[in-house]
C-alpha positions as CSV (number, residue, x, y, z in Angstrom):
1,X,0.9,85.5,231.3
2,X,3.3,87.2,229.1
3,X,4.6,84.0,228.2
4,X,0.9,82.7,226.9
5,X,0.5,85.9,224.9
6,X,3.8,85.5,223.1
7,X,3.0,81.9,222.7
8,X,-0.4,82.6,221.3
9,X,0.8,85.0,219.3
10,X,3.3,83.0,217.7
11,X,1.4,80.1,216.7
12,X,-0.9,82.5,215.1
13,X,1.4,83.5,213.1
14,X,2.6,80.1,212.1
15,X,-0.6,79.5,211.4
16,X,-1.0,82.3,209.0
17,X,2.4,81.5,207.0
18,X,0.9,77.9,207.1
19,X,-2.4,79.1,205.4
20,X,-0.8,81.5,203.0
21,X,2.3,78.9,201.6
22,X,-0.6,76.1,201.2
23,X,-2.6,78.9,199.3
24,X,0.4,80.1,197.1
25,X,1.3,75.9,196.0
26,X,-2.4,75.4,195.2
27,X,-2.4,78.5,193.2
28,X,0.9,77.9,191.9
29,X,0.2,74.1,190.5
30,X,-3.0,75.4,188.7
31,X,-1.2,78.0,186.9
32,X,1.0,75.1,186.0
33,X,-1.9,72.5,185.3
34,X,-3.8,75.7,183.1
35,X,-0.1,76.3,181.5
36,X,0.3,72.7,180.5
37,X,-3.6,72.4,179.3
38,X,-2.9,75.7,177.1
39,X,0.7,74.7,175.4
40,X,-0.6,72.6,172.7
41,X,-3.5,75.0,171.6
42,X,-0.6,77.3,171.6
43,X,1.5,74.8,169.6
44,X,-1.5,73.9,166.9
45,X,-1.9,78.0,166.7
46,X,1.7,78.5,165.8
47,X,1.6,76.0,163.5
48,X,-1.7,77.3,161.5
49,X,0.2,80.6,161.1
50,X,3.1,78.8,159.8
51,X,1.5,76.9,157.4
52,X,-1.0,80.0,156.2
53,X,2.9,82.0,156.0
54,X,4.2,79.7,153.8
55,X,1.6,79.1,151.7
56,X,0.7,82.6,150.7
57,X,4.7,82.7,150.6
58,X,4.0,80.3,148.0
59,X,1.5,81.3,146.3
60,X,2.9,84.9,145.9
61,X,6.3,83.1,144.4
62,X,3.8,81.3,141.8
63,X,1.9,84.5,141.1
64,X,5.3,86.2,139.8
65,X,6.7,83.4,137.4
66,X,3.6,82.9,136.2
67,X,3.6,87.3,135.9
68,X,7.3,86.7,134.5
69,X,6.6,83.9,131.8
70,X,3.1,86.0,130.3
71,X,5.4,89.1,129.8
72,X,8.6,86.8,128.2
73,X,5.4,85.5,126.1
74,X,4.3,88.3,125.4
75,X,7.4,90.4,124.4
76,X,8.7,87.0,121.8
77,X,4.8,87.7,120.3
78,X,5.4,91.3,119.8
79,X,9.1,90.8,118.2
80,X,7.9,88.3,115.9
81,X,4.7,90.9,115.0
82,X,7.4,93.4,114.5
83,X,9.6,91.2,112.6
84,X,6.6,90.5,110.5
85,X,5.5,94.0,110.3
86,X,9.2,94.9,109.2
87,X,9.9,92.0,106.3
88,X,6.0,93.1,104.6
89,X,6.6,97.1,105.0
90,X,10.7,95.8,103.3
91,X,8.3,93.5,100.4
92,X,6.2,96.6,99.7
93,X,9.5,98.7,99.3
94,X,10.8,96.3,97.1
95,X,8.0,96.1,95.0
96,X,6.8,99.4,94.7
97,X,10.9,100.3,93.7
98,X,10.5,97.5,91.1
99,X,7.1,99.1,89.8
100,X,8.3,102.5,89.4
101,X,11.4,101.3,87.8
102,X,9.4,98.7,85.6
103,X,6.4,102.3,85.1
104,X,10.1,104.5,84.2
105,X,11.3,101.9,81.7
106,X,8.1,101.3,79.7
107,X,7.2,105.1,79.7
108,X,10.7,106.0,78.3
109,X,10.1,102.9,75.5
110,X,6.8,104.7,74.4
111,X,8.4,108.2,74.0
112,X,11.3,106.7,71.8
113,X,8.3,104.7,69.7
114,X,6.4,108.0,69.5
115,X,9.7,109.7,68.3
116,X,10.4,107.4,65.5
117,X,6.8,107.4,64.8
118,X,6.6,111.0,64.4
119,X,10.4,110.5,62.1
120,X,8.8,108.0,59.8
121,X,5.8,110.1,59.1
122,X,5.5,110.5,55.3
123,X,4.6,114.3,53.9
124,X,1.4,112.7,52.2
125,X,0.5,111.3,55.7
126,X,1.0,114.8,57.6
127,X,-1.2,116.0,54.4
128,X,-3.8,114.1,55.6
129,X,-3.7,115.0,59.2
130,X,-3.8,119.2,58.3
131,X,-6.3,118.7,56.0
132,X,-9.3,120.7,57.4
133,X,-11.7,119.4,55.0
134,X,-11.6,116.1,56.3
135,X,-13.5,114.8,59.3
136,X,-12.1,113.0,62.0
137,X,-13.1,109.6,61.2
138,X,-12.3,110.4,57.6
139,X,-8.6,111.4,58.6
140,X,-8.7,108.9,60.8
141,X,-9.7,106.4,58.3
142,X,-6.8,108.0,55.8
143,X,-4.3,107.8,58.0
144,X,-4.5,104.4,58.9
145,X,-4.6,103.2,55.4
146,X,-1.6,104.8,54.7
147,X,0.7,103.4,57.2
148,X,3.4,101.1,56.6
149,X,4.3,97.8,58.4
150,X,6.9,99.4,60.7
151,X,4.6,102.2,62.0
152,X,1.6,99.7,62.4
153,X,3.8,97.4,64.9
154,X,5.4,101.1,67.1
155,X,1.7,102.0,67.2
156,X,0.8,98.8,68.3
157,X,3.7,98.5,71.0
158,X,2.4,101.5,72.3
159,X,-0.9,100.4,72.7
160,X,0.2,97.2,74.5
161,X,2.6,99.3,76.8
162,X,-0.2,101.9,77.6
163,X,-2.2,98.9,78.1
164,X,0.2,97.0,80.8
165,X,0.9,100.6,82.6
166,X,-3.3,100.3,83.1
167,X,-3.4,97.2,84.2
168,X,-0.1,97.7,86.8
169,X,-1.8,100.8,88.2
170,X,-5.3,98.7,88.4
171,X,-3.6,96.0,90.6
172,X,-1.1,98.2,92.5
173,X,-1.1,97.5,96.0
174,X,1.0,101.0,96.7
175,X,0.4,103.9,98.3
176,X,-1.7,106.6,97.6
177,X,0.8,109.2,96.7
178,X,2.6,106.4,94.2
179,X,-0.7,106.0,92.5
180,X,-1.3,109.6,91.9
181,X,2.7,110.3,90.8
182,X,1.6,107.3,88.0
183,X,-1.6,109.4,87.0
184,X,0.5,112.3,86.7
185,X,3.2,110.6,84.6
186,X,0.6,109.3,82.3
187,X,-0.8,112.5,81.8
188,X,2.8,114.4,80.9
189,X,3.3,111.8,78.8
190,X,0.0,112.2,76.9
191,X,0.6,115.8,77.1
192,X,3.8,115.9,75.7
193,X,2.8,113.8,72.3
194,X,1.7,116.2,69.5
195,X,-0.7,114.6,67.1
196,X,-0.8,111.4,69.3
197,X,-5.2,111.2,68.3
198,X,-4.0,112.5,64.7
199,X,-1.8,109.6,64.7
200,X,-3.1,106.7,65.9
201,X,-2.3,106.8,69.1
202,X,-5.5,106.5,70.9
């Protein structure tokens, strides 16, 4: 009886081991079957990252030269702006040195006129211009007569230099402050001149 029992008992077990190793392969080869199903969805994922990697790699790379070449554009405009800001403020310099020293020379040329002027004056013409019991137009009309050819062309140099010094200061394209300094030089040199109306010199 013993013998049966252990008997039994052993083939049960058999059996068992039997059932569980034909349960572990079946489990084991679908695993394997489900593995080799899922390995190219895998692969075809990997490769949809890839390529999205590299081409925002890509694009990113783009993104920067074309970043790089707008800012080597842009800082070659803003030189040459510069440059041409630079050779117009350097013109205007120039010019504005050539004006004052043209506005220097031609003032200095009509105080040496109005000095030989004044020198040439005869006493019968600085007889006329006291004489109180004269009008203006009537001195005026004196005077004029009485001038010689000399004093007719200094008067009329004057008057073409006062004249040009007008015109200059019409069309000057300076500054504010060089327009004003040319007002005031005007107005010293009027200022200075005695007897410039008396003389002609209007």
């Amino acid at each position: 009886m013993k013998k049966l029992r252990i008997l039994s008992t052993c083939t049960a077990l058999l059996l068992v081991m039997g059932v569980t190793f034909a349960q572990q392969s079946q489990n084991q080869n679908q695993g394997q079957g489900s593995s080799n199903v899922n390995d190219p969805v895998k692969a075809q994922t990997q490769m949809q990252v890839h390529d999205q990697t590299q081409t925002q790699v890509q694009n990113q790379t783009q993104t920067m030269i074309q970043d790089q070449v707008m800012n080597q554009t842009q800082t070659r405009t803003q030189a040459k702006d510069q440059t041409r800001l630079n050779e117009k403020d350097q013109l205007r310099s120039q010019k504005q040195v050539q004006m004052k020293n043209e506005v220097k020379e031609q003032t200095q040329l009509k105080e040496q006129n109005r000095e030989q002027f004044r020198s040439s004056l005869t006493e019968e013409q600085v007889g006329i211009l006291g004489d109180q019991e004269m009008t203006r137009s009537q001195k005026k009309k004196a005077f004029m007569g009485s001038l010689t050819d000399e004093q007719r062309n200094l008067l009329r140099e004057n008057n073409t230099l006062r004249q040009q010094q007008k015109n200059e200061f019409r069309n000057s394209t300076g500054t504010g402050d060089q327009n004003k300094q040319m007002m005031q030089n005007r107005g010293a040199n009027r200022d200075g001149s005695t007897g410039g109306k008396g003389n002609g010199q209007h």
